[in-house]
C-alpha positions as CSV (number, residue, x, y, z in Angstrom):
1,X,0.0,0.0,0.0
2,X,1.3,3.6,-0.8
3,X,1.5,6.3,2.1
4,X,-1.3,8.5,1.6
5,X,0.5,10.9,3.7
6,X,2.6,12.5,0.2
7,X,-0.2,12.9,-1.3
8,X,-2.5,14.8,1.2
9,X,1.1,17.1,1.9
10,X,0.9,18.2,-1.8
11,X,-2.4,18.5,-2.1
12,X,-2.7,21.1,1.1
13,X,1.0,23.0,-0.6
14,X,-0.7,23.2,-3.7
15,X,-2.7,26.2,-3.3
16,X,0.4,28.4,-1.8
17,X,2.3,26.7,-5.1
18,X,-0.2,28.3,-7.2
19,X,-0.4,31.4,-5.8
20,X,3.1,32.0,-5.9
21,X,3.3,30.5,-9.3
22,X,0.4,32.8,-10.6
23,X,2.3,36.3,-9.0
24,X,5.7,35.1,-10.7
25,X,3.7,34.9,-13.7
26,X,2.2,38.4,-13.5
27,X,5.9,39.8,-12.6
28,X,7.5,38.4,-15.5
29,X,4.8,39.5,-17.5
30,X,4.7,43.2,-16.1
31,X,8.5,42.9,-16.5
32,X,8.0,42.3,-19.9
33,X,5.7,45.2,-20.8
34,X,8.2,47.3,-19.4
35,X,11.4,45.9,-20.9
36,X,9.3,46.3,-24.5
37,X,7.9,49.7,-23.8
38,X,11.2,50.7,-23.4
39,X,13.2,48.9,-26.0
40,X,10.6,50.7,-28.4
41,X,11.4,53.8,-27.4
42,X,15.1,53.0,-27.8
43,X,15.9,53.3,-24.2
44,X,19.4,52.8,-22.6
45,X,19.0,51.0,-19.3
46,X,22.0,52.0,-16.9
47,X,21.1,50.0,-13.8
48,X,24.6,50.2,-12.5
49,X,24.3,53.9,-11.7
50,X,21.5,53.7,-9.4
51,X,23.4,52.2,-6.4
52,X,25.8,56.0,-6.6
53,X,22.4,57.7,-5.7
54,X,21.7,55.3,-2.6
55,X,25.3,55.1,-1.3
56,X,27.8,57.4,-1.9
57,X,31.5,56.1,-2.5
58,X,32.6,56.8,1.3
59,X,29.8,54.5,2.7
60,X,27.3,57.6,3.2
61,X,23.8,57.9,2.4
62,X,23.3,58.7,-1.3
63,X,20.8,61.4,-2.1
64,X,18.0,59.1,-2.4
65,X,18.2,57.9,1.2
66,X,18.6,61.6,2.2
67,X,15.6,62.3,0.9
68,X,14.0,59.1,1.9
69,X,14.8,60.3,5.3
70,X,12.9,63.7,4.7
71,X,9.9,61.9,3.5
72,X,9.9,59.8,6.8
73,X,10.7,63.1,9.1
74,X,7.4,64.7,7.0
75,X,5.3,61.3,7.9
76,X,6.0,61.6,11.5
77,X,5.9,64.9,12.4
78,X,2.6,65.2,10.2
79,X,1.4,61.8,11.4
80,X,1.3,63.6,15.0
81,X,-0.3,66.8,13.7
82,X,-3.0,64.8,12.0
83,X,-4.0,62.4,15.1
84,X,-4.0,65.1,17.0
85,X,-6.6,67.4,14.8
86,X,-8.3,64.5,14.1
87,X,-8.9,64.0,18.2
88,X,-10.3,67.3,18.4
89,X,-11.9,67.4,15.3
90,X,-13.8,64.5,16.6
91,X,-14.9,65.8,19.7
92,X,-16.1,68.6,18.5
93,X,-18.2,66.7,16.3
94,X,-19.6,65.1,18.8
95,X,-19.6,67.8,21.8
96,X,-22.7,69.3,22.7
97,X,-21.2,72.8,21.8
98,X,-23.1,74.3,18.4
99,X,-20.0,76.2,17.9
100,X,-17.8,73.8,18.3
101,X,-19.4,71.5,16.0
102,X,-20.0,74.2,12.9
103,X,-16.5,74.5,13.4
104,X,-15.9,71.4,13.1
105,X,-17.6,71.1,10.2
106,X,-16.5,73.9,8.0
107,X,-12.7,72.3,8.8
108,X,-13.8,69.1,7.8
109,X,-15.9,70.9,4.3
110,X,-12.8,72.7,3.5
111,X,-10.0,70.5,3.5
112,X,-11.8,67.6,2.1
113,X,-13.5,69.7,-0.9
114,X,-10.1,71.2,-2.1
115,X,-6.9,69.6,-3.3
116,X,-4.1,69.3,-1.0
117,X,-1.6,70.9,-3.5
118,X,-3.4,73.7,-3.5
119,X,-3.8,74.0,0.4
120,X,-0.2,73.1,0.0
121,X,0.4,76.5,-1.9
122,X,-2.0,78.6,-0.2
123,X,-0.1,77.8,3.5
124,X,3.2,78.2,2.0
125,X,2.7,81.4,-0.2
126,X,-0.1,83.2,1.3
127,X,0.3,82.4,5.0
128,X,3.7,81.6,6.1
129,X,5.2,85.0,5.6
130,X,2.6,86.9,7.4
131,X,3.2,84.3,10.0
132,X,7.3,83.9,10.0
133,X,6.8,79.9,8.8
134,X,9.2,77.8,6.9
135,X,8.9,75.3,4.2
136,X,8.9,72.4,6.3
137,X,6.5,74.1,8.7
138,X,4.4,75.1,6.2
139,X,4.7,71.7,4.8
140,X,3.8,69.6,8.0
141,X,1.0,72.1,8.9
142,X,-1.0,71.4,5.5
143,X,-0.5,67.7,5.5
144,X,-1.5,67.4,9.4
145,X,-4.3,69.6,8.7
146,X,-5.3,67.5,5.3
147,X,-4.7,64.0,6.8
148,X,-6.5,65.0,10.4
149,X,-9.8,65.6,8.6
150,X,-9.9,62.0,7.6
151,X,-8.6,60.9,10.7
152,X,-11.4,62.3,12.2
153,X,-13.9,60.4,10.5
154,X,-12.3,57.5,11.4
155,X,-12.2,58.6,14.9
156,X,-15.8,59.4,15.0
157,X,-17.2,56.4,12.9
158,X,-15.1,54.2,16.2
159,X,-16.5,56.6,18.6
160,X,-20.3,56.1,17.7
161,X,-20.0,52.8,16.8
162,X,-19.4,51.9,21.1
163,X,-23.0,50.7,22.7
164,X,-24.2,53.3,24.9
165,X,-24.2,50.6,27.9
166,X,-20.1,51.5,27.6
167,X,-20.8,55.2,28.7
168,X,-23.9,54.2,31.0
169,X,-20.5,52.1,32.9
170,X,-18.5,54.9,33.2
171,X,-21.3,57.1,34.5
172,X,-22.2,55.1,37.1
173,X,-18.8,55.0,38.1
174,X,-18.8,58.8,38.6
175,X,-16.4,59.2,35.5
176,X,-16.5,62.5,33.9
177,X,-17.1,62.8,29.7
178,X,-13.7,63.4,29.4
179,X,-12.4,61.0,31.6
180,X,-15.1,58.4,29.9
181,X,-13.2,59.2,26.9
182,X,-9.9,58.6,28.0
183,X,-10.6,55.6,30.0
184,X,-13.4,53.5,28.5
185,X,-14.6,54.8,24.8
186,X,-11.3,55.7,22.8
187,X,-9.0,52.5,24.0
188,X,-12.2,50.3,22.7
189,X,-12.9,52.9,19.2
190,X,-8.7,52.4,18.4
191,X,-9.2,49.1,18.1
192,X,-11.9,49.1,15.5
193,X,-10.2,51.7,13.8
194,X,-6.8,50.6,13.6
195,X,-7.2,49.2,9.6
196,X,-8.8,52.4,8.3
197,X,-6.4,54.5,10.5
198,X,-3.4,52.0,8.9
199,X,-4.8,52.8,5.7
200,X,-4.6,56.5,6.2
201,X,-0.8,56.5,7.1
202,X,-0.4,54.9,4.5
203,X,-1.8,57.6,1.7
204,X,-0.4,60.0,4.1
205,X,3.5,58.3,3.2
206,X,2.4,59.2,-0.6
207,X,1.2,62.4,0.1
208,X,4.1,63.6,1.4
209,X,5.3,63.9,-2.1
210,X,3.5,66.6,-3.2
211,X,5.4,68.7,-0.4
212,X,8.0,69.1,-3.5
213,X,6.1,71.5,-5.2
214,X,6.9,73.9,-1.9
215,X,10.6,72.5,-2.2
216,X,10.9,70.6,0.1
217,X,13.7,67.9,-0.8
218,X,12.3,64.6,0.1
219,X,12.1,61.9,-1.9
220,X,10.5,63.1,-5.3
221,X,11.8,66.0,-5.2
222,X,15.7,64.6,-5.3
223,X,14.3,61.8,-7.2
224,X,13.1,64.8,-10.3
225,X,16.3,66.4,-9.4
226,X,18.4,63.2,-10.2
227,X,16.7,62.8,-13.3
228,X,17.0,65.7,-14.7
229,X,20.6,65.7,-14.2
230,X,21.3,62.1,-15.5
231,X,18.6,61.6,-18.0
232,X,18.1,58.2,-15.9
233,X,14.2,58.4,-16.3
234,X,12.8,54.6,-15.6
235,X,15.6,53.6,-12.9
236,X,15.3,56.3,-11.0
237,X,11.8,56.5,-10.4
238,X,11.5,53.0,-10.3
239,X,13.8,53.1,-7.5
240,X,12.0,55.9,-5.9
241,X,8.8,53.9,-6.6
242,X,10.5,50.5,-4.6
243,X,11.2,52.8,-1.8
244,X,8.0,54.1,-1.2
245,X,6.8,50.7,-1.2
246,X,9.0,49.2,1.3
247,X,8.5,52.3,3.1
248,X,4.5,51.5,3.1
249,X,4.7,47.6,3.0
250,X,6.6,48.1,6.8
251,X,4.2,50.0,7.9
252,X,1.0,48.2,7.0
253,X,3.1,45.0,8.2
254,X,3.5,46.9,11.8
255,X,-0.3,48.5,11.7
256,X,-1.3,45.0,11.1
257,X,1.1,43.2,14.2
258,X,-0.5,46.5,16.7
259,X,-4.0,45.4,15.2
260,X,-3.2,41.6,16.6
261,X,-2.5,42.9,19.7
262,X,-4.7,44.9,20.4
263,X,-7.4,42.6,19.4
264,X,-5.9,39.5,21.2
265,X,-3.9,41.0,24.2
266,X,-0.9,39.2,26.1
C-alpha cells in the first residue's frame, strides 16, 4: 500500500504553489511590458548607476536615502499633527457645543473639498510669511491639517459605533465625559479603527510627495532632481517607486502586528 501521507502534503501546498506561481507569472509578465515599452522607445537601461544615488563612494547615504529620510521626518511629524486634529476634530463633532461643531464642520468641508496641493500653496505662499513659517512648517501644517480631517472620520465612525451601555459604565462610576473618553470609549474605538487609521498613514506616506512643489527635498523632489541631471528616467523612479513601497509595506506589516495585539492582548 502507498503512504497517503505524500499525497495529502501536496495537495494542502498546492494552493500556496499556485499562488506564488500565478504572481511570478504576473511579474515576469509586467517585466515584460516594461522591458518592450522601453526597448521601443530605444531606451538605454544604466542600472549600475543607481546604487551611486543610494550610497555614496565613502559608505554615506546617497541622495536618495537623504531624501527618503525627509519623507519619513514629514510622515512623523505630520502623522502627530493629523492624530491630534483628528482627536479634536472629533470631539467637537460630537460635543454638545453648536459652535464647536460648525467649526468642526466647515474644517472638515474645507480641507476635504479642495486639493491638498493647493492648500499646499495657499499655506506656503499666502500664509507663512505673514506668520514667519518655513517650508517644512508650512509643509507639515498642510498635511497634518489634510490628513486630520480623515482621521477624524475614522475617529468618529469608532467613537459612535461603542454601545451606549459603555458610557452608561462609566457614568455610574462617577467618571467625567472626558475622563469616559480617555478611560473606557477611545482605548475600545482604536481598536476598530486601527485598519482604516493604517490605511490612512499609508496615503499619508504618498502624500508627502507633493510637499515638492513647496521645495521641500524629500524623496520626489531629489528623485526629479536626479533625473534631470542624469537623464536616468525609468531607474530612478522605479527606484524611488521601490522605496515608497518598502517604506508602506513596513508599515501596513506593523499596523497589522498592533492590530493583533490589540485585538488579542498578552
Amino acid at each position: 500500500m502507498t503512504d497517503p501521507k505524500p499525497a495529502r502534503t501536496i495537495g494542502r501546498c498546492w494552493p500556496v504553489l499556485r499562488d506564488w506561481l500565478l504572481f511570478l507569472l504576473g511579474l515576469a509578465g509586467l517585466m515584460w511590458l516594461v522591458a518592450r515599452g522601453a526597448d521601443g522607445l530605444g531606451y538605454n537601461w544604466q542600472w549600475y548607476r543607481v546604487p551611486a544615488f543610494l550610497v555614496t563612494s565613502e559608505g554615506g547615504p546617497g541622495p536618495l536615502i537623504l531624501g527618503l529620510l525627509i519623507t519619513l521626518k514629514l510622515f512623523a511629524l505630520s502623522g502627530l499633527g493629523a492624530l491630534a486634529a483628528g482627536v479634536v476634530t472629533a470631539l467637537l463633532r460630537l460635543s454638545g457645543s453648536t459652535a464647536g461643531r460648525w467649526l468642526a464642520q466647515i474644517y472638515l468641508e474645507s480641507v476635504r473639498n479642495t486639493p491638498l496641493l493647493i492648500q499646499l500653496l495657499f499655506l506656503y505662499f499666502v500664509l507663512a510669511p505673514a506668520l514667519g513659517m518655513d517650508a517644512l512648517t508650512s509643509a507639515v501644517l498642510g498635511l497634518s491639517l489634510f490628513e486630520g480631517a480623515y482621521v477624524s472620520e475614522i475617529l468618529r465612525a469608532g467613537i459612535v459605533s461603542q454601545d451606549q451601555g459603555q458610557w452608561d459604565a462609566a457614568r455610574s462610576l462617577g467618571m467625567s465625559r472626558l475622563a469616559s473618553y480617555r478611560l473606557v470609549i477611545l482605548p475600545q474605538a482604536v481598536r476598530r479603527v486601527m485598519p482604516p487609521l493604517a490605511s490612512q498613514s499609508v496615503s499619508l506616506v504618498k502624500d508627502t510627495s507633493l510637499a515638492s512643489v513647496i521645495a521641500i527635498s524629500e524623496l520626489t523632489l531629489r528623485g526629479s532632481t536626479i533625473v534631470s541631471d542624469t537623464f536616468l528616467s525609468f531607474e530612478i523612479w522605479f527606484t524611488v517607486a521601490a522605496l515608497y513601497w518598502i517604506v508602506t509595506t513596513v508599515l501596513s506589516g506593523l499596523a497589522a502586528t498592533l492590530e493583533r495585539r490589540l485585538a488579542y492582548p498578552t
